[in-house]
C-alpha positions as CSV (number, residue, x, y, z in Angstrom):
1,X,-12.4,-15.2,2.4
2,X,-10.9,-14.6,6.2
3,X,-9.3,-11.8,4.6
4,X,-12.0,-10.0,3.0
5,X,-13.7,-9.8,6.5
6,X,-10.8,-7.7,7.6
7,X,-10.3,-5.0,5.6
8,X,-11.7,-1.4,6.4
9,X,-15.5,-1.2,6.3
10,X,-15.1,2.0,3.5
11,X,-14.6,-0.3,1.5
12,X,-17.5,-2.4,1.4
13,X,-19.4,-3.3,-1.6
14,X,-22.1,-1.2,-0.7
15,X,-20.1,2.0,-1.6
16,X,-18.1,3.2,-5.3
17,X,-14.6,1.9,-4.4
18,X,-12.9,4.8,-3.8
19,X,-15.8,6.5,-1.9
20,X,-16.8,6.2,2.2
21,X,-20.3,4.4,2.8
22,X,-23.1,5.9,3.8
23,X,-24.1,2.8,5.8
24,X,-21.9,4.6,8.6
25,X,-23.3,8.0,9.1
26,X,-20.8,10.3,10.5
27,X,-21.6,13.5,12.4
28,X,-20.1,16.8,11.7
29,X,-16.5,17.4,11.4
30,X,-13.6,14.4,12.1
31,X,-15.3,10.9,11.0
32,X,-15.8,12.5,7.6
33,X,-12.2,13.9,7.5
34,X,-11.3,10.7,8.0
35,X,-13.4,9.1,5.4
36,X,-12.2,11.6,3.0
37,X,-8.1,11.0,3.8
38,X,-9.2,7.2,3.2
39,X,-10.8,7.7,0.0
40,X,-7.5,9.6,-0.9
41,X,-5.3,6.9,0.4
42,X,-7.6,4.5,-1.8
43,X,-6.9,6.6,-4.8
44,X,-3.3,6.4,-4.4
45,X,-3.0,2.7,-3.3
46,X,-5.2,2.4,-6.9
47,X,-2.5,4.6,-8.6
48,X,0.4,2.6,-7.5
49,X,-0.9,-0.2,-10.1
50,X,-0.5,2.4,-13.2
51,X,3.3,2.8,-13.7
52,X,2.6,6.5,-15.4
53,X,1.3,7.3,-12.0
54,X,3.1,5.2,-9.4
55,X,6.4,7.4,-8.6
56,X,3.6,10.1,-7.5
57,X,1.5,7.6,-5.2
58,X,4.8,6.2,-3.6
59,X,5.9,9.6,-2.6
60,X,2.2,10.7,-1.2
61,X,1.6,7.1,0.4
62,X,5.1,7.8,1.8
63,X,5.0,11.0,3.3
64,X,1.2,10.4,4.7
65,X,1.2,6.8,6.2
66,X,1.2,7.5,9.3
67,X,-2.0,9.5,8.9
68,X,-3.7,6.4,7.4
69,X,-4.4,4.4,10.2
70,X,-5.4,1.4,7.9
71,X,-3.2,1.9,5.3
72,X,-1.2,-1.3,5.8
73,X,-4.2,-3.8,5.2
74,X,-5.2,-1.6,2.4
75,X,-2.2,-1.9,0.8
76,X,-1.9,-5.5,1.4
77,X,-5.7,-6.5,0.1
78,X,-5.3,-4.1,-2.7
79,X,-5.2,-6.3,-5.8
80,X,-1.5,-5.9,-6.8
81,X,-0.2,-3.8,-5.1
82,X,2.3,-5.8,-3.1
83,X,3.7,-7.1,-6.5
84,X,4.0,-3.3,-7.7
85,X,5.8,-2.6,-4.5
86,X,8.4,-5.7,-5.0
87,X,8.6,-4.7,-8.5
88,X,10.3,-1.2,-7.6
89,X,13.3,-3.2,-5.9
90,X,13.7,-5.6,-8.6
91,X,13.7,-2.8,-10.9
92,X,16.7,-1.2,-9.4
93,X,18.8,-4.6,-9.3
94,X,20.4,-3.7,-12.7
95,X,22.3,-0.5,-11.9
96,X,23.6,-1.4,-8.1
97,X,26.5,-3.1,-9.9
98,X,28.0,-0.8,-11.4
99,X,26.4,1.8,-9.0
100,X,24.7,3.6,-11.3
101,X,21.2,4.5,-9.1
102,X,19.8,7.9,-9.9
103,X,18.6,9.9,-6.8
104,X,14.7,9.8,-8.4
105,X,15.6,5.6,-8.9
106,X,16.6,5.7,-5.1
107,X,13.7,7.2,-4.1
108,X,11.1,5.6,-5.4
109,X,12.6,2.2,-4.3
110,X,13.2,4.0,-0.7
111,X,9.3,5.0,-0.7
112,X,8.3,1.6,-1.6
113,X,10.8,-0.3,1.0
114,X,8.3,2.9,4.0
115,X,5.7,1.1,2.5
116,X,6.4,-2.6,2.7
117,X,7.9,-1.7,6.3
118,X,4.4,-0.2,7.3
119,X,3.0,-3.5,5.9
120,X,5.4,-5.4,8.3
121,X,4.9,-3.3,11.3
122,X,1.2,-3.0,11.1
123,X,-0.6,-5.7,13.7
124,X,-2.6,-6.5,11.5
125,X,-0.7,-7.6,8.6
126,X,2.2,-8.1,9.7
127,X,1.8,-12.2,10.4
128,X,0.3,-12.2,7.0
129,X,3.7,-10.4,5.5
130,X,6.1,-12.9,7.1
131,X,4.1,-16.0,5.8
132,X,4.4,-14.2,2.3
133,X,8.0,-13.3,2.6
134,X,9.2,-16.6,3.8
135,X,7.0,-18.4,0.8
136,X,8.5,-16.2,-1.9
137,X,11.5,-17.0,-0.1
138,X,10.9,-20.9,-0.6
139,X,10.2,-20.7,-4.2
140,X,13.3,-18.6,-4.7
141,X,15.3,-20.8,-3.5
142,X,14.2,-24.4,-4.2
């Protein structure tokens, strides 16, 4: 529940996910650019959980996460989309050995490894990622 507190207020109930609030009235000009490049970075954080869309959201997310400010905790509180991200590097384990990767295989799984590393980096996640890394790590190897 500690975690639902923290993630950015566009995302409140009170709004269509995917859509600012209008419980925080912006004036004219850069809070509503910036509720509109959040709604985007919503939309693609959503598309990383349909594999028809994902290679396109990994690229965008990519390329623009420095321009989300809050793009770590969204992508850690997003339903999924942690597991999606871990699934692009398993999904490459098969053709290290014999080196087979394909450029387009090596860049989705380099897009995904940005985004996990803005996950790590990110204050505000970051403590949250470590627990979760060393867990998986547990259950790996016990």
């Amino acid at each position: 529940m500690k975690q639902m507190m923290n993630m950015p207020q566009n995302l409140s109930m009170n709004a269509p996910f995917g859509l600012p609030s209008t419980s925080n009235p912006t004036s004219a000009g850069v809070p509503a650019t910036k509720d509109r490049k959040m709604a985007s970075a919503e939309h693609l954080v959503l598309d990383l959980s349909n594999p028809d869309l994902r290679e396109n959201a990994l690229l965008e997310l990519s390329k623009k996460r420095e321009l989300f400010q809050d793009l770590a905790p969204l992508l850690w509180n997003s339903f999924g989309t942690i597991a999606a991200l871990l699934q692009e590097i398993v999904s490459i384990y098969p053709v290290l050995s014999p080196p087979n990767l394909t450029p387009v295989q090596s860049n989705r799984v380099c897009n995904a490894l940005a985004l996990l590393q803005c996950v790590a980096s990110h204050p505000d996640t970051r403590m949250l990622f470590l627990n979760g890394m060393f867990s998986c790590d547990e259950f790996v190897w016990s």
